[in-house]
Structure formats: structure tokens, C-alpha cells
C-alpha positions in Angstrom: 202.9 -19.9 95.8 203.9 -23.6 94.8 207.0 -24.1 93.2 206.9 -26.3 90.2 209.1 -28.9 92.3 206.5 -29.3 95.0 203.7 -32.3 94.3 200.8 -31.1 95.4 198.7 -32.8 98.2 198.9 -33.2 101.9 201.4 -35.1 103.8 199.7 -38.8 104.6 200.6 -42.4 105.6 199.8 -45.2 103.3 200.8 -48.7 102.3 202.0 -49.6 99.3 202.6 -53.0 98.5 204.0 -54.9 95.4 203.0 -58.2 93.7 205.2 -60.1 91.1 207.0 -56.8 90.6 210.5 -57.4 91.1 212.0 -54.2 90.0 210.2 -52.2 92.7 210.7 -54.8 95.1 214.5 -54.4 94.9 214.0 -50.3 95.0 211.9 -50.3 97.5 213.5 -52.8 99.4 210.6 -54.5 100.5 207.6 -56.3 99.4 205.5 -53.8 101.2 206.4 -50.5 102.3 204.8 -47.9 104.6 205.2 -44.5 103.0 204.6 -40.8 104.2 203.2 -39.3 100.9 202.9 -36.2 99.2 200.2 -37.2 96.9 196.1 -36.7 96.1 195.6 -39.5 93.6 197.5 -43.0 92.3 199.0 -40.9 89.6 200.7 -38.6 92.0 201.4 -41.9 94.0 203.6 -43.1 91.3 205.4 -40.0 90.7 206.3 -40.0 94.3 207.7 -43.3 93.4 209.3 -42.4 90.4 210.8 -39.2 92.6 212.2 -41.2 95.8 213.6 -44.5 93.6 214.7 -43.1 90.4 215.0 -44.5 87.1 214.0 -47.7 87.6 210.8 -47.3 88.8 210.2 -44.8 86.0 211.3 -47.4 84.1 209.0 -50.0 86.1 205.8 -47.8 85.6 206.2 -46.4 82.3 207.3 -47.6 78.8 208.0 -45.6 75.4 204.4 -45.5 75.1 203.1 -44.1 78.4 202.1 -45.9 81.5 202.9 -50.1 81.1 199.4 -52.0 80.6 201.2 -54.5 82.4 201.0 -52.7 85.6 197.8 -53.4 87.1 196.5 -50.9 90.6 194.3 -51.7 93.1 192.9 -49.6 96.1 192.4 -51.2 99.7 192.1 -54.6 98.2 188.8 -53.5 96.8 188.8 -51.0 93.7 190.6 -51.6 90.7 192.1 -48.4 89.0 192.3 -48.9 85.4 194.6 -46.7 83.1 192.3 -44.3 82.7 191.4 -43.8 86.1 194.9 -42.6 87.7 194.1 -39.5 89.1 191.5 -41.5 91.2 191.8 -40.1 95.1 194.0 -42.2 97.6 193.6 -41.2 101.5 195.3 -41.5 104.5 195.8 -45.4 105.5 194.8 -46.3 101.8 196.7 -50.1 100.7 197.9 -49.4 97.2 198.7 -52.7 95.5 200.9 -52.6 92.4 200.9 -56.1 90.4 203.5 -56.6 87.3 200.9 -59.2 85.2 202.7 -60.6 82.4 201.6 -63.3 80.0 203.6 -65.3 77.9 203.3 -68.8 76.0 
């Protein structure tokens, strides 16, 4: 039976890494992190975040509106996830890159 508590998914290694995302930089603690994950897709990715650092990467991921445009995903340096494409699968040894793109003028 799994408890509503529990995120689903198997127990796996990744790397996440952030870029020109201060916030979770000073969270995290680092610039690039590896994790042991509880998570089948980037969505469950970021909710792991959200679960081990708290408001401020709820805060860094999400604004009143849902999920920050600004916030931009890619997998293994290859595959960019767009908004719509969160629940996409990560695996074990997957490089997740997080990158904060704001434009101003």
C-alpha cells in the first residue's frame, strides 16, 4: 500500500546541476549536486527538490501561476523538457540541468 507521503519511483543516482539559478544554488549548496532520488520523471524531480530544500525552492520552481516559464530543463545535455513535458522519464545517472533565463532591458 503507498502512503500518500511516499513519491513514487525507485531509489536512483542522478546529477542535478544549476545554471544562473542562485536561489537553488544557495539551497543546495552547490552548483552541482549528486542526489539519491525518489523520482520517475522531472516533475517528481522537482518535488523532491521542493521536499528536501523547502520553501525556497518551491518558491524557485513555482510562481502564483504554476511552474516559472523562466525555469528552463534539460536532460543529459541533450533533450529539452518544455512545460508541458514534465512528467518526461529521468533514469539512473541522468544530468538534469536547471537554468533561471531571465530577460530584461
Amino acid at each position: 500500500m503507498v502512503r500518500h507521503h511516499e513519491r513514487p519511483g525507485k531509489h536512483m543516482r542522478i546529477t542535478v546541476e544549476f545554471i544562473g539559478f542562485p536561489d537553488m544554488v544557495q539551497a543546495v549548496g552547490q552548483k552541482r549536486a549528486e542526489l539519491d532520488v525518489k523520482a520517475v520523471s522531472v516533475k517528481h524531480l522537482i518535488d523532491e527538490l521542493i521536499h528536501r530544500y523547502g520553501e525556497q525552492a518551491r518558491k524557485s520552481f513555482y510562481g502564483r501561476d504554476g511552474c516559472d516559464p523562466n525555469v528552463h530543463i534539460v536532460l543529459n545535455r541533450e533533450k529539452y523538457i518544455s512545460l508541458d513535458q514534465h512528467e518526461t522519464a529521468i533514469n539512473e545517472g541522468d544530468l538534469v540541468t536547471f537554468m533561471l533565463v531571465v530577460a530584461g532591458g
